[in-house]
Backbone as JSON Lines, residues from 0, in Angstrom:
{"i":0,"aa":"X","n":[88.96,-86.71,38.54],"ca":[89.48,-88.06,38.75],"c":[90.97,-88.11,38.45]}
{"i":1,"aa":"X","n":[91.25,-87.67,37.35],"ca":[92.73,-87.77,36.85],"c":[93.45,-87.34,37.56]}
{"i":2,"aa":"X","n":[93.22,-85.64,38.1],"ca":[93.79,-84.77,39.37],"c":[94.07,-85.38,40.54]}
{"i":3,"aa":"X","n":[92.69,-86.23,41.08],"ca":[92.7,-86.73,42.35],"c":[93.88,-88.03,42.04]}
{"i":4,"aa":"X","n":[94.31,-88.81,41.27],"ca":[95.08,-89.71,40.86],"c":[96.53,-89.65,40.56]}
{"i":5,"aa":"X","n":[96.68,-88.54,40.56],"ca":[98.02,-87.53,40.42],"c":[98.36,-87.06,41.47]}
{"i":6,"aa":"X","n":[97.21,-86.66,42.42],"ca":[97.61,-85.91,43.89],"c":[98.08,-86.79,45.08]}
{"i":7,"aa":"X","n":[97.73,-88.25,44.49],"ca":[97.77,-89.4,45.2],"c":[99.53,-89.94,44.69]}
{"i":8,"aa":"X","n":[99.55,-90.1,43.62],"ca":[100.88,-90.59,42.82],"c":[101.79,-89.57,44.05]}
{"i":9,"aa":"X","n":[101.89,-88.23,43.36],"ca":[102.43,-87.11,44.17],"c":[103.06,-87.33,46.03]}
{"i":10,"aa":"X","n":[101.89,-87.82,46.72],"ca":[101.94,-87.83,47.89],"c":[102.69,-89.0,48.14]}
{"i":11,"aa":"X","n":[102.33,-89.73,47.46],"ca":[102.94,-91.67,47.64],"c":[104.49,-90.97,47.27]}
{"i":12,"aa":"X","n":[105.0,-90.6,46.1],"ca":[106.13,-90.7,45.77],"c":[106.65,-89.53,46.72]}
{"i":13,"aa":"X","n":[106.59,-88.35,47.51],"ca":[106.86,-87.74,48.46],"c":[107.05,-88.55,49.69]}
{"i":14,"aa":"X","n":[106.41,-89.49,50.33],"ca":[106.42,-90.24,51.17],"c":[107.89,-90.73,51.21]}
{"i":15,"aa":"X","n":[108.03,-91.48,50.08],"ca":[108.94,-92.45,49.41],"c":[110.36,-91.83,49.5]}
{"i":16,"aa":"X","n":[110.31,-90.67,49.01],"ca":[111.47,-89.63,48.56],"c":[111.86,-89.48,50.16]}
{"i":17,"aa":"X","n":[111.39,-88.93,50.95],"ca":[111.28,-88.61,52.67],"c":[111.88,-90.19,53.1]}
{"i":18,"aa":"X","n":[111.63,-91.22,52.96],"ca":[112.18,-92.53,53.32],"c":[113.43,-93.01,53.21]}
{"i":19,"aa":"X","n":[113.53,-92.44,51.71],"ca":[115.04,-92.84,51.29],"c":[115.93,-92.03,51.35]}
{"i":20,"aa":"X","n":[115.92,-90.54,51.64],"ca":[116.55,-89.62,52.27],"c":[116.95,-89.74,53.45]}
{"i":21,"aa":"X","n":[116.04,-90.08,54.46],"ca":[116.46,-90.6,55.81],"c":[117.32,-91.83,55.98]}
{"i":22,"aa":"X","n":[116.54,-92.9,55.1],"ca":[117.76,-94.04,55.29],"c":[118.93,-93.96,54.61]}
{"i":23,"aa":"X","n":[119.4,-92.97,53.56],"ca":[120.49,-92.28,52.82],"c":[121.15,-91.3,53.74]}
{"i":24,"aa":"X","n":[120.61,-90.8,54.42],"ca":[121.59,-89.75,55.11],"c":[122.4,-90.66,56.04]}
{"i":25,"aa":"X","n":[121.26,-91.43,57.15],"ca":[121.86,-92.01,58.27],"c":[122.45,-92.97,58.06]}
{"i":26,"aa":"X","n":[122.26,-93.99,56.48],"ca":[123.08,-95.29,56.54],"c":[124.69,-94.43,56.21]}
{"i":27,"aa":"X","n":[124.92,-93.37,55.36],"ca":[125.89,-92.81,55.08],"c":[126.63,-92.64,56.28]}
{"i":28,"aa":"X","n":[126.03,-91.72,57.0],"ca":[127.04,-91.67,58.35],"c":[127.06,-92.47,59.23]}
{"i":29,"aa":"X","n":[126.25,-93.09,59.1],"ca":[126.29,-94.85,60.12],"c":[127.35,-95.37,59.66]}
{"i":30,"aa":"X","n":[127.59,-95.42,58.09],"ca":[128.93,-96.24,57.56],"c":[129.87,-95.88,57.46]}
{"i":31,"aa":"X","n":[130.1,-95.07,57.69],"ca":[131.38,-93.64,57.53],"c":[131.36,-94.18,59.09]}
{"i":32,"aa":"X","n":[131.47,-93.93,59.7],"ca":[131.35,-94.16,60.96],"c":[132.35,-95.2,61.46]}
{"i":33,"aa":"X","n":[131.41,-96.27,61.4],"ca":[131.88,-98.24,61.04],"c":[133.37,-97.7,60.16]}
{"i":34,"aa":"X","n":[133.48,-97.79,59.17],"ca":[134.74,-97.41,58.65],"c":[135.7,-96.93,59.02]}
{"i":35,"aa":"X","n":[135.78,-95.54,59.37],"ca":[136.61,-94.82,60.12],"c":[136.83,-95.32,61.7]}
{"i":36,"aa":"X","n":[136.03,-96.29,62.33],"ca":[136.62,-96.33,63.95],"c":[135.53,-97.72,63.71]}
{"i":37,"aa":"X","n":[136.5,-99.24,63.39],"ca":[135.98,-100.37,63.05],"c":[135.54,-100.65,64.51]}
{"i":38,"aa":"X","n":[135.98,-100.15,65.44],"ca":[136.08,-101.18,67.16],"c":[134.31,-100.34,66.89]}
{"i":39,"aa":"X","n":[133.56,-100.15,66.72],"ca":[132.3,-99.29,66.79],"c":[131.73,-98.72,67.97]}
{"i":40,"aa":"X","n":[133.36,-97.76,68.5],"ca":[132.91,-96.97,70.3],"c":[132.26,-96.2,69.94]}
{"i":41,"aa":"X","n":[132.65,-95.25,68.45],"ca":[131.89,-93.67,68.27],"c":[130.4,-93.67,68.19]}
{"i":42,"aa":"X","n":[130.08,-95.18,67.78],"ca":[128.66,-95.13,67.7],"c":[128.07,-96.0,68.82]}
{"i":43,"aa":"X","n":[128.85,-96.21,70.3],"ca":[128.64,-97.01,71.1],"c":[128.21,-98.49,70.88]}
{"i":44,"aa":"X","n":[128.67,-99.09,70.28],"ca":[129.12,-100.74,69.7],"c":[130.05,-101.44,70.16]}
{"i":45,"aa":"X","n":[129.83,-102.41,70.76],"ca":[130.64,-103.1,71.38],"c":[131.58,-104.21,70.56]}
{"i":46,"aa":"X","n":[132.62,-104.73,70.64],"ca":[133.26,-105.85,69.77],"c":[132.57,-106.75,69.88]}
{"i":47,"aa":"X","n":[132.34,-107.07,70.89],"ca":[131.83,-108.42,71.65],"c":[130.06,-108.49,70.94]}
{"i":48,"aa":"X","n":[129.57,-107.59,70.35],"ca":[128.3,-107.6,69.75],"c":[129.07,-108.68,68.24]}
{"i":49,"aa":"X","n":[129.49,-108.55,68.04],"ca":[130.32,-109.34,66.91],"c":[130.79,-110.72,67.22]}
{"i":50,"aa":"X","n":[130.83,-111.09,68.65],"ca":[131.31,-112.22,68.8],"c":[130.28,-113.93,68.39]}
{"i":51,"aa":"X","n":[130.82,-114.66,67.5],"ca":[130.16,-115.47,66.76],"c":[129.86,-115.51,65.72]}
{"i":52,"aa":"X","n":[129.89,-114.44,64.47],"ca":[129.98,-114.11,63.38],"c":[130.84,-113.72,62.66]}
{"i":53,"aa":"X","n":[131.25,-113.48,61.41],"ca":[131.94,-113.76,60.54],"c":[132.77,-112.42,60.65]}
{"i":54,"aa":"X","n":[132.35,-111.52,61.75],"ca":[133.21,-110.03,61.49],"c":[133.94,-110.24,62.63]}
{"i":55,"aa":"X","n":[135.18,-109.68,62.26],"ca":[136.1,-109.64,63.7],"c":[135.96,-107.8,64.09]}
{"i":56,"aa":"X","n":[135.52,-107.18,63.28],"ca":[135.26,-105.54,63.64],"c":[134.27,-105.18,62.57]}
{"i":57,"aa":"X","n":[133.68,-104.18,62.89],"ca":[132.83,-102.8,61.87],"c":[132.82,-102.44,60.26]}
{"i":58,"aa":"X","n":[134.18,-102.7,60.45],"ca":[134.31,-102.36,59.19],"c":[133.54,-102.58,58.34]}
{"i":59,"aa":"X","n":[133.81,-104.12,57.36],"ca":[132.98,-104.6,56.85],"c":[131.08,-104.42,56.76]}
{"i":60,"aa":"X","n":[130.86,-104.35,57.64],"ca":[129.38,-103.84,57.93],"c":[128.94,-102.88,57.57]}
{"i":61,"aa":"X","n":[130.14,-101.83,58.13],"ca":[129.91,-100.13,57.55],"c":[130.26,-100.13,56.5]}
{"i":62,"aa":"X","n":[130.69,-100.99,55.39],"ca":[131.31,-100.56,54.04],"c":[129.91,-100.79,53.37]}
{"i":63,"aa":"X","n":[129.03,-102.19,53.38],"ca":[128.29,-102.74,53.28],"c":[127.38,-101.84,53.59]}
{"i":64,"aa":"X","n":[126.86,-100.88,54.76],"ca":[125.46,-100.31,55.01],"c":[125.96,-98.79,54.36]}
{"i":65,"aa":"X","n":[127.28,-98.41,54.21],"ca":[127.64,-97.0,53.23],"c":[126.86,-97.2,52.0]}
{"i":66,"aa":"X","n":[127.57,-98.73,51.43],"ca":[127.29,-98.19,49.65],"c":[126.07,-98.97,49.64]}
{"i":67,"aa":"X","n":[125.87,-100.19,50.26],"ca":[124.73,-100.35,49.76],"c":[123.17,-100.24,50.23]}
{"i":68,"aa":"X","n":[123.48,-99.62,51.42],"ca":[122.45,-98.62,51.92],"c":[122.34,-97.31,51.53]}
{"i":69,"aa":"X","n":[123.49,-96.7,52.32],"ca":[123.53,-95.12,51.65],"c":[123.56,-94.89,50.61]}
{"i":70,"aa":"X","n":[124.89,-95.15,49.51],"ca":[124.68,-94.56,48.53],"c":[123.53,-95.22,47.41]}
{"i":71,"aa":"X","n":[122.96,-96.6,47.64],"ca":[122.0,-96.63,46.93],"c":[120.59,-95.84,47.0]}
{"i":72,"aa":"X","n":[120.29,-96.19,48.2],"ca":[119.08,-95.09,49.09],"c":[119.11,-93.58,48.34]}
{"i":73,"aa":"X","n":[120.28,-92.93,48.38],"ca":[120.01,-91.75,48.43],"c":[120.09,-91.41,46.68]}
{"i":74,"aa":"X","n":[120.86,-91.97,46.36],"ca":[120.79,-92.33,44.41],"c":[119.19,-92.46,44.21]}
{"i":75,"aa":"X","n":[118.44,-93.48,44.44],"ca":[117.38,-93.73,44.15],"c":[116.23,-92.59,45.13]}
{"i":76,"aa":"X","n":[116.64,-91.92,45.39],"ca":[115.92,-90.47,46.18],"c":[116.0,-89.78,45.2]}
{"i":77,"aa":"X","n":[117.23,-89.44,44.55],"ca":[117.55,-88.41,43.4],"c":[116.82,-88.89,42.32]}
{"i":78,"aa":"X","n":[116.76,-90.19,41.98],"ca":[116.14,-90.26,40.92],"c":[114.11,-90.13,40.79]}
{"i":79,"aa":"X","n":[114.35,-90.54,42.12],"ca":[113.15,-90.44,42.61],"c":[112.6,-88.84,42.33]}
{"i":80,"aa":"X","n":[113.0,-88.08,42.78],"ca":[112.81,-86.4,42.59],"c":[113.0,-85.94,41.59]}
{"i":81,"aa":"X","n":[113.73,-86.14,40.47],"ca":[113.7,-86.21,39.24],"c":[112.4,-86.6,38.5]}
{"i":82,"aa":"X","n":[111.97,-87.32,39.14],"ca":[111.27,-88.47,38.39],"c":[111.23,-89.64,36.91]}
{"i":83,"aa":"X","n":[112.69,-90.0,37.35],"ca":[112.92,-90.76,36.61],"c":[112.17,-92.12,36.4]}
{"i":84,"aa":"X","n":[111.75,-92.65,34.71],"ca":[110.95,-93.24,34.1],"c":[110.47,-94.29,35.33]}
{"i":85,"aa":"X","n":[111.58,-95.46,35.39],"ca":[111.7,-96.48,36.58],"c":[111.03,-96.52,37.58]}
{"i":86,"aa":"X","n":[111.54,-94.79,38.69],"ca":[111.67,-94.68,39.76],"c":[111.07,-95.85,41.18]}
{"i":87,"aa":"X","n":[109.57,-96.19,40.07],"ca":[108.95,-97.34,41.36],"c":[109.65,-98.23,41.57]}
{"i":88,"aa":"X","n":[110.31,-99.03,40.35],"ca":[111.12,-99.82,40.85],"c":[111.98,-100.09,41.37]}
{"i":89,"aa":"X","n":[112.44,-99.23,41.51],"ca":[113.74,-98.99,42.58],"c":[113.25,-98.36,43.62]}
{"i":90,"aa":"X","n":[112.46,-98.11,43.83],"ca":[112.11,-97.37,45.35],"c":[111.88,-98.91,45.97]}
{"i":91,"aa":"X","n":[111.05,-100.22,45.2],"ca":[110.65,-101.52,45.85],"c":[112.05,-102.41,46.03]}
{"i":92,"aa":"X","n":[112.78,-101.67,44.9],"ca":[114.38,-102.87,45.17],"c":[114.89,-102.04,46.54]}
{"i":93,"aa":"X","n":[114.68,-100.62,46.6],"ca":[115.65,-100.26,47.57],"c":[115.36,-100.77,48.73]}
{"i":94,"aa":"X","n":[113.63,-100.89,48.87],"ca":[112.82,-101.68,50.17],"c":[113.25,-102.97,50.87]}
{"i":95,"aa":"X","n":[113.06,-103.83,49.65],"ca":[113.97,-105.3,49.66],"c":[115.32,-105.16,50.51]}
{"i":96,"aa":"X","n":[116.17,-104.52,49.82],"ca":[117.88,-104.55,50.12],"c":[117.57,-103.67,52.04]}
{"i":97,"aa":"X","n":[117.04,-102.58,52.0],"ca":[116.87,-102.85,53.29],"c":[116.36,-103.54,54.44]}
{"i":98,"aa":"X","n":[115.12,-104.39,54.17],"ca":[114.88,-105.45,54.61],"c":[115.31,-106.84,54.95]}
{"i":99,"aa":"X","n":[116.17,-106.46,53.66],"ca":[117.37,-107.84,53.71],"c":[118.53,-107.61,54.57]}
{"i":100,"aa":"X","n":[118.97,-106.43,54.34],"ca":[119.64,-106.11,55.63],"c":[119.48,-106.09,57.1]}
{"i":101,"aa":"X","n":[118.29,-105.47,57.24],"ca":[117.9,-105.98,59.11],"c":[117.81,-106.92,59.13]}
{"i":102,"aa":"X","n":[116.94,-107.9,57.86],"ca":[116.75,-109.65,58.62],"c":[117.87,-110.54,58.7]}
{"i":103,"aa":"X","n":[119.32,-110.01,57.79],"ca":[120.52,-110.66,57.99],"c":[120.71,-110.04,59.49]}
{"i":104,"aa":"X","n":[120.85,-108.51,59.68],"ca":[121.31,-108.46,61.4],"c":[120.73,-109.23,62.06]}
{"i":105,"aa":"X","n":[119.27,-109.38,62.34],"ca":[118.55,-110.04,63.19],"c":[119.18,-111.54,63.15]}
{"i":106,"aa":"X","n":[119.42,-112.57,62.23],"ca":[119.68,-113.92,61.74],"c":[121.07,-114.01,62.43]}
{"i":107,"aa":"X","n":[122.24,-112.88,62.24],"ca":[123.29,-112.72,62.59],"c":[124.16,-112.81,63.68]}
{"i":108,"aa":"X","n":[123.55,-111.37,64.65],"ca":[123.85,-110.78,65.33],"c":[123.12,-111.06,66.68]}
{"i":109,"aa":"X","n":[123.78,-111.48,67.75],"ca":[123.01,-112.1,68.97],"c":[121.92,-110.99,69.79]}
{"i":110,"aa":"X","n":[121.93,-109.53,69.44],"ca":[121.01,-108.7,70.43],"c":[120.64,-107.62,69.24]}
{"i":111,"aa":"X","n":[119.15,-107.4,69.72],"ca":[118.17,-106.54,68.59],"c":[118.61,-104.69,69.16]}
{"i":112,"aa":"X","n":[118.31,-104.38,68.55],"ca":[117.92,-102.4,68.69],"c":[116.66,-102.04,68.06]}
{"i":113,"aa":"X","n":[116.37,-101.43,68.65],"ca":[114.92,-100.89,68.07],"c":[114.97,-99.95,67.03]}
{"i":114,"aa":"X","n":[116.1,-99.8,66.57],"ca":[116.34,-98.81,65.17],"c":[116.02,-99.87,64.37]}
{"i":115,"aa":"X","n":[116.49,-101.09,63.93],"ca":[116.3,-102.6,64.02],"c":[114.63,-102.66,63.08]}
{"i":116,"aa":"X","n":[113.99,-102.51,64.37],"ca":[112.62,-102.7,63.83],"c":[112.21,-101.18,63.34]}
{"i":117,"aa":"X","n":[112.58,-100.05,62.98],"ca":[111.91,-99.23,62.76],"c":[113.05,-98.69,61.03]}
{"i":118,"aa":"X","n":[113.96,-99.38,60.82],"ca":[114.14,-99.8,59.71],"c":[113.68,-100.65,59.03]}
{"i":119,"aa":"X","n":[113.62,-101.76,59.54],"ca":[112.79,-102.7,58.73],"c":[111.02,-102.6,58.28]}
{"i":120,"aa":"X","n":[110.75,-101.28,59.64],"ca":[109.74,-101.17,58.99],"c":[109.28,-100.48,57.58]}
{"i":121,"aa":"X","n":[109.99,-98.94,57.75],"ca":[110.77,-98.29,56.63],"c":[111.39,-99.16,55.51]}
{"i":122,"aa":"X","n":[111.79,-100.2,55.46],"ca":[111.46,-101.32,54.06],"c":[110.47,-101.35,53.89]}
{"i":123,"aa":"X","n":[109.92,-101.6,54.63],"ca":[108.58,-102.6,54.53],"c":[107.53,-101.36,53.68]}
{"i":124,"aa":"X","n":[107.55,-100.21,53.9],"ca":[106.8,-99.03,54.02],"c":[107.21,-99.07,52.55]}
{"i":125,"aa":"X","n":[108.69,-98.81,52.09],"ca":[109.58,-98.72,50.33],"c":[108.57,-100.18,49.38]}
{"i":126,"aa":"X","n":[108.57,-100.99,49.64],"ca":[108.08,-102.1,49.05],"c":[106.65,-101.63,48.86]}
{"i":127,"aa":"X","n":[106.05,-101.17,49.71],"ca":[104.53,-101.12,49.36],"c":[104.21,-100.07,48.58]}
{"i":128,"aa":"X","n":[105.14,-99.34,48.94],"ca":[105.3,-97.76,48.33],"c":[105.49,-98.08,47.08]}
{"i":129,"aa":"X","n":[106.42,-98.48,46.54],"ca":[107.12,-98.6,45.19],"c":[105.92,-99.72,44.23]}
{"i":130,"aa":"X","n":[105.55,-100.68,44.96],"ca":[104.5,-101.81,44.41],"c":[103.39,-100.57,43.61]}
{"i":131,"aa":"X","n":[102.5,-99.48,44.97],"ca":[101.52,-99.08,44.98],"c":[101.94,-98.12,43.73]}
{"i":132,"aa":"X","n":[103.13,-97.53,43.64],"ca":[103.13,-96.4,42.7],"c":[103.73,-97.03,41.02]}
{"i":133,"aa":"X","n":[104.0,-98.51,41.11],"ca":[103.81,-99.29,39.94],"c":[102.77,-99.73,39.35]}
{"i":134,"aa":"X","n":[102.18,-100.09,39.95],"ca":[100.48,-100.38,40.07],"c":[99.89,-99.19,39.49]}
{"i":135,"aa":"X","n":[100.01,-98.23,39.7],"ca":[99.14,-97.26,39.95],"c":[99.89,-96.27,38.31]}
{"i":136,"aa":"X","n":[101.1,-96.09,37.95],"ca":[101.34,-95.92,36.99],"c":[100.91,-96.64,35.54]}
{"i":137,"aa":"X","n":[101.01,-97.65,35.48],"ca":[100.6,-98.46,35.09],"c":[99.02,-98.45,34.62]}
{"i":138,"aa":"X","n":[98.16,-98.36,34.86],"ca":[97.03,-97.83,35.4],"c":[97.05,-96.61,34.53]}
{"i":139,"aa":"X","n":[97.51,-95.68,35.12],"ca":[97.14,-94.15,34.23],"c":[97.83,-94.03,33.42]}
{"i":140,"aa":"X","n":[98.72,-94.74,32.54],"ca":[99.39,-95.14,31.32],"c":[98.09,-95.58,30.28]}
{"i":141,"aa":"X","n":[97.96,-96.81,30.99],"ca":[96.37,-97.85,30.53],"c":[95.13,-96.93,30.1]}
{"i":142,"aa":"X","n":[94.81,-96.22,31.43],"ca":[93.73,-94.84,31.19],"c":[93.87,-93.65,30.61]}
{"i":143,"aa":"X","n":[95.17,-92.95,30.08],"ca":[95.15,-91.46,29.45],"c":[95.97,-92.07,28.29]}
């Protein structure tokens, strides 16, 4: 029982680690990106995707999806692999902050991408993840 409960913790927090690596690598160079060339051609972005909102270019956006996508994401990966005390909880904050981020694009920004929804699902995936492996710590704290 204990084994099978551990092999489960294990897999959940592997899942998790794989999530925030991906959204750490790509928000990094997504924002590096935005930063370095605000008109957003290198990543085929139009100005005019901006028109009506509070950005007159990239920039801002990419500074915003660098640090507080990337470098949080991938911070909370490291700690994650470590296995630092916390780690669930921040795997569920990191879920949130990306979720909050697509639903501000979506609220924002006049036309969707399907990276769009397959980030937000990848929140959605961190939140349950991080809930399930709080829950579940918690639990075998309680039991051993």
């Amino acid at each position: 029982m204990e084994q099978t409960n551990k092999s489960i913790l294990l897999i959940t927090r592997s899942i998790s680690l794989i999530l925030l690596a991906v959204v750490g690598i790509t928000a990094l160079f997504g924002g590096a990106a935005l930063i370095i060339d605000p008109s957003g051609q290198s990543m085929s972005l139009k100005l005019e995707g901006l028109t009506g909102t509070l950005f007159d270019d990239y920039r801002s956006p990419g500074i915003v999806l660098f640090f507080a996508i990337g470098v949080l994401s991938s911070s909370v990966a490291v700690l994650t692999a470590v296995n630092f005390k916390s780690y669930p909880i921040l795997i569920f904050y990191q879920g949130v902050m990306l979720t909050g981020w697509i639903l501000a694009q979506l609220y924002i920004l006049p036309g969707t991408h399907i990276l769009q929804a397959v980030y937000c699902l990848f929140g959605i995936m961190l939140m349950l993840l991080g809930s399930y492996l709080m829950i579940k710590k918690k639990q075998l704290n309680t039991l051993y």
